[in-house]
N, C-alpha and C positions, 0 to 999 in steps of 0.2 A: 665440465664432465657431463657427459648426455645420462637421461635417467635412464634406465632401465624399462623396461615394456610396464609391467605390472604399474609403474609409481608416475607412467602417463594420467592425461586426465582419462576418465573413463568413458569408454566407446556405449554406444545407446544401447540397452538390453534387449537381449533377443522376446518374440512374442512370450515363448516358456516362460521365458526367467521373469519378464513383467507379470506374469496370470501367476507365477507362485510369490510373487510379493502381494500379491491381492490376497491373494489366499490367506497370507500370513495378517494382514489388515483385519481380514472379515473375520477371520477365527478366533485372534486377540479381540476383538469386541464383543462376540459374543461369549467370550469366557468369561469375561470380566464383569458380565452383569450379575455372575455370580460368585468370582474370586475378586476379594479384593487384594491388590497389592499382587507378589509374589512374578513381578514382570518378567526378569531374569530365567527362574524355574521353568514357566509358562513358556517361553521362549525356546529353550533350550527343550525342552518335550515333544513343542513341533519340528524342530530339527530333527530329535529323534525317529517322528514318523517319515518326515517325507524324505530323509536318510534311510527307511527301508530297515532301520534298525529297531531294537530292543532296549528299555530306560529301566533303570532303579532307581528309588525315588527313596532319601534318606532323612529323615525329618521325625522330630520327636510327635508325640498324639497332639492333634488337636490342630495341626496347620495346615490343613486344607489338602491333604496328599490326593484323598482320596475322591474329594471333590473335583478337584483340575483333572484328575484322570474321565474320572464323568462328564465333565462339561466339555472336555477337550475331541471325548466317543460323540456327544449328541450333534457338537457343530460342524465336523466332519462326516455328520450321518452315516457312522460307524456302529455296527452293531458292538454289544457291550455286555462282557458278563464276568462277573467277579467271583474268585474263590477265596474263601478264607482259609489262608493255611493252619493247617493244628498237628500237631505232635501225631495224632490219631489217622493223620490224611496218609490215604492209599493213595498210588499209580491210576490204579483205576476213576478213582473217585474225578481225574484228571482228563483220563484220556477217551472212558467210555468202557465197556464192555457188552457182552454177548449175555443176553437170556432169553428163557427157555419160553415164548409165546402158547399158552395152553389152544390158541383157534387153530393156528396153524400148524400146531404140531413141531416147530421148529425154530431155528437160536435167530434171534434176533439180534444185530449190531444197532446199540442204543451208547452214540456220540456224547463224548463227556462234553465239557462247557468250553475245553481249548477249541472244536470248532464255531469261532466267532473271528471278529476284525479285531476288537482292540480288550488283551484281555488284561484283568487288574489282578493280581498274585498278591493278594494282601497281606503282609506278615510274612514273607517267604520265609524269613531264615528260622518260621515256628515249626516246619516240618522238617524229618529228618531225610538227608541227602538220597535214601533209596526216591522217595517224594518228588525230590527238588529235582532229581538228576529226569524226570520223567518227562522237564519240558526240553531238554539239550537236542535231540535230535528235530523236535519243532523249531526250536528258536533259529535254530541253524539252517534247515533246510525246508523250513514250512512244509513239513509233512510228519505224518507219525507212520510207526507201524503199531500195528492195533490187531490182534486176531488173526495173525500171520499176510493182512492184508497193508497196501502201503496206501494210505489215505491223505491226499491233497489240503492244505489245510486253505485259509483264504488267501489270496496275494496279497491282504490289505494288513493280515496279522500281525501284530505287535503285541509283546509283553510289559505290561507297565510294573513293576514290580514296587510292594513298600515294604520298609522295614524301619525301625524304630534302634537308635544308635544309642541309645541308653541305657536297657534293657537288656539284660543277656540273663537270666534266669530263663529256663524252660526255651532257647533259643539253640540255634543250629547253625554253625557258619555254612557260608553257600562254598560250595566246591568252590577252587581255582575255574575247573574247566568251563563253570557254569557265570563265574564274575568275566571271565573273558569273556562272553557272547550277548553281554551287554555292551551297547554300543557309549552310554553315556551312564554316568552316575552324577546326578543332580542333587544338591543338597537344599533340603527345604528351611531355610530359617523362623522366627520369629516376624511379626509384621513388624513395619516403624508405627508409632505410636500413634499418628496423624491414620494408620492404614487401619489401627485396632478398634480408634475411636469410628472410623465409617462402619465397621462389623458390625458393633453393637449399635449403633445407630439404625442399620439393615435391619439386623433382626428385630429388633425394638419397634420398627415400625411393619413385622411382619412376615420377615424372608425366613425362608426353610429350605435350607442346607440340600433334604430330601425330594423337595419340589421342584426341578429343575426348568419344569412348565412355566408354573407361575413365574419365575423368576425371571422368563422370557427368553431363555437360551433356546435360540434355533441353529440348524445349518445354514453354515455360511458357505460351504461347496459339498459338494458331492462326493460318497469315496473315489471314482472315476477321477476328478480335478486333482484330488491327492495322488492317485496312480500317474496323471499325467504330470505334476509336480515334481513328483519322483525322476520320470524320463527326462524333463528339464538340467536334470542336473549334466545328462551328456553335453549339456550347453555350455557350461561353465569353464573356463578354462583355466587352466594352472601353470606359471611358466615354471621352468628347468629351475629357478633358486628357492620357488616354493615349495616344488617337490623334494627337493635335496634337504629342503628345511625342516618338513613333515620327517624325513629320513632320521635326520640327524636326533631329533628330538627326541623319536622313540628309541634309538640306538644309545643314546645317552642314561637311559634310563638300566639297560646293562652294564655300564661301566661304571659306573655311582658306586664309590669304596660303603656308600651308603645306604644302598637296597640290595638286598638278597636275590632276590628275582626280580626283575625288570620285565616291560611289556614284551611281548610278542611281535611276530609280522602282521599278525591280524589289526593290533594297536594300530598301527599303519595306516595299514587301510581302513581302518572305522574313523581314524582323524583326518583323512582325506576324504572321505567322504560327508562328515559332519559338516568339515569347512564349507565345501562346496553347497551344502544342501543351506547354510548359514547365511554366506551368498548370495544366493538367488532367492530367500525369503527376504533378503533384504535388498532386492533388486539388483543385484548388481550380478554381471558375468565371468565377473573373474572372481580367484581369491587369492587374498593379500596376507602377509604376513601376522598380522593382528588378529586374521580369522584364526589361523593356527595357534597364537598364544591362548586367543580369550578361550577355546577350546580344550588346550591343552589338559586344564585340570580334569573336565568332567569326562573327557576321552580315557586319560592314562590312569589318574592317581588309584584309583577301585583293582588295577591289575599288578600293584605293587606290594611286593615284600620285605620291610626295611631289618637292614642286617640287627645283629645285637644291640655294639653298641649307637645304631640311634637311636632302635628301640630304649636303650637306657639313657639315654641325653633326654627322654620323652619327647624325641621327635615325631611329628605324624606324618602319610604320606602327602597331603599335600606340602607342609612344610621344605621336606628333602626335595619333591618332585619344582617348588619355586627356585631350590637350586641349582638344578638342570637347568631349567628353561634360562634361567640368567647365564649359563656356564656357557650357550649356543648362542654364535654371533647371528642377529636377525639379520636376514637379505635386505638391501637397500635396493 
C-alpha cells in the first residue's frame, strides 16, 4: 500500500520554517537560565505567540507562571507590563482614560497598560467579568475602543493570563466568550524533584527570581523575527486527512452524550493554527497527525462544558475530552 503524502519522509524546510525553529532554540535557552524545568509549558507559550494567539496559564502559586511569562517578554524583546487583577479593578484601570490637563486646558487620552506587546493578566478570574470582559474586544481584534476613539493596539500583543485552580474564594469564573479567545490553556505543574533540587541550589547560590539581568536572560530574536515567524506559518502545509482530522476532533466534542457544550468553529481554527505554528518551531513544514493530538488538550479542554452526569461520575474536562480523541480514527 503506498503511504500517504504527509507519512513520506520529510521534504527540506523552507528558509521561514528553518529561522522559526531557531527562534524556538534561542528563546528556550535563554529562558532557561531562569526557569528551571517546566519544558512542555515553556513550549507550548511560544506556540501560543508565534500562533498570534492568547495563553492561560493554570498553575497553583509558586511555579514559575509568572516568571516564564517575563523571561519569555525579555528574549523576544517584547515590551511587557503586568496587571494585577483585584475584585476592585476598573475597565479603565485597563484600557486607559481621558483627563483633565490644567496647562493645556484640555482632556488628555492617557493609555492604560493593555497598550504593550506581551501582556501578563495576573489572577484574571480575581476580577469581576464587567473587568474581565474589558480585554474581549483586544484579544480578538487587537484594538480597543477607548473615548469613542478605535485605537490600534501592537501586532505583537498577546495576553498571558494566570490563575490559580485551587482557590475559588474571592474568585470570578472567566466568561465562556472570554475562555474562547484563548487560544491554549497550559497547565503549570509541580517540578520533578531532580528540577526542585537545581532551584534551590540557584537560589542558594544567589539567583533572584526579580533580577532577570543578572540572571543573564537576553534576546534571542527580535519582535520583527517573531512577526516573521508568524508569516512562516503560510509555509506550512496541511494535507486533506489532517484537516478532516482537526474537523472531526472538534466536531466530536459536540456530540459527547458527555459535555454539555462542546468547542466552537473558532476551536478549529486555533487547533490548526497551533499545529502548524508547533511545526515550524520544530522545523518541520508540514503537520502530522501527532501535532494535532499532543495539542488537543491545551487547544479544546478550557472550552468545554461537561453534562451532569460526568460532572457526578467526577469526571474533568480533560478526562471526557481523552475520550473523544480516542473515539476519532487518526489518519495514516
Amino acid at each position: 500500500m503506498t503511504s500517504p503524502p504527509f507519512a513520506t519522509a520529510p521534504l527540506p524546510a523552507s528558509n521561514a520554517v528553518a529561522a522559526a525553529h531557531s527562534i524556538r532554540e534561542g528563546v528556550l535557552t535563554e529562558v532557561r537560565k531562569a526557569v528551571v524545568g517546566q519544558d512542555e509549558p515553556l513550549e507550548l507559550m511560544l506556540v501560543g505567540l508565534v500562533a498570534g494567539g492568547h495563553v492561560l496559564l493554570e498553575g497553583v502559586p509558586g511555579v514559575a507562571k509568572t516568571l516564564m511569562a517575563k523571561a519569555l517578554a525579555r528574549s523576544v524583546s517584547a515590551d511587557f507590563k503586568r496587571i494585577q487583577f483585584t475584585p476592585d479593578l476598573m475597565p479603565a484601570d485597563i484600557l486607559g482614560t481621558s483627563i483633565f490637563d490644567l496647562k493645556s486646558q484640555s482632556f488628555v487620552l492617557v493609555r492604560g497598560p493593555i497598550f504593550t506587546d506581551l501582556l501578563l493578566a495576573d489572577e484574571i478570574n480575581r476580577a469581576p467579568a464587567k473587568t474581565q470582559s474589558a480585554l474581549l474586544e483586544a484579544m480578538q481584534e487587537r484594538a480597543v475602543s477607548l473615548e469613542g476613539r478605535n485605537l490600534t493596539l501592537s501586532p505583537l500583543f498577546s495576553v498571558f493570563a494566570t490563575q490559580n485552580p485551587v482557590e475559588s474564594e474571592g474568585t470570578y469564573p472567566l466568561p465562556e466568550a472570554q475562555l474562547d479567545r484563548f487560544l491554549l490553556k497550559i497547565e503549570v505543574g509541580y517540578p520533578a524533584p531532580e528540577e526542585e533540587d537545581a532551584i534551590l541550589a540557584s537560589v542558594h547560590r544567589g539567583f533572584d527570581a526579580g533580577d532577570l539581568t543578572r540572571a543573564g536572560v537576553g534576546a534571542a530574536v527580535t519582535k520583527e523575527g517573531v512577526l516573521e515567524a508568524r508569516a512562516a506559518l503560510n509555509e506550512v502545509t496541511v494535507e486533506p486527512p489532517v484537516l478532516s482530522y482537526v474537523r472531526q476532533l472538534v466536531a466530536a466534542t459536540r456530540t459527547s452524550s458527555r459535555i454539555r457544550l462542546g468547542a466552537g468553529p473558532r476551536a478549529g481554527v486555533h487547533l490548526l493554527l497551533a499545529s502548524k505554528a508547533l511545526a515550524a518551531l520544530r522545523g518541520r513544514g508540514f503537520v502530522t497527525p501527532e501535532d494535532v493530538r499532543f495539542l488537543a488538550g491545551p487547544v479544546l479542554k478550557h472550552r468545554l462544558l461537561l453534562s451532569p452526569d460526568a460532572e457526578l461520575d467526577g469526571a474533568t474536562p480533560s478526562d471526557v475530552l481523552r475520550e473523544v480523541v480516542r473515539s476519532i480514527e487518526v489518519p495514516r
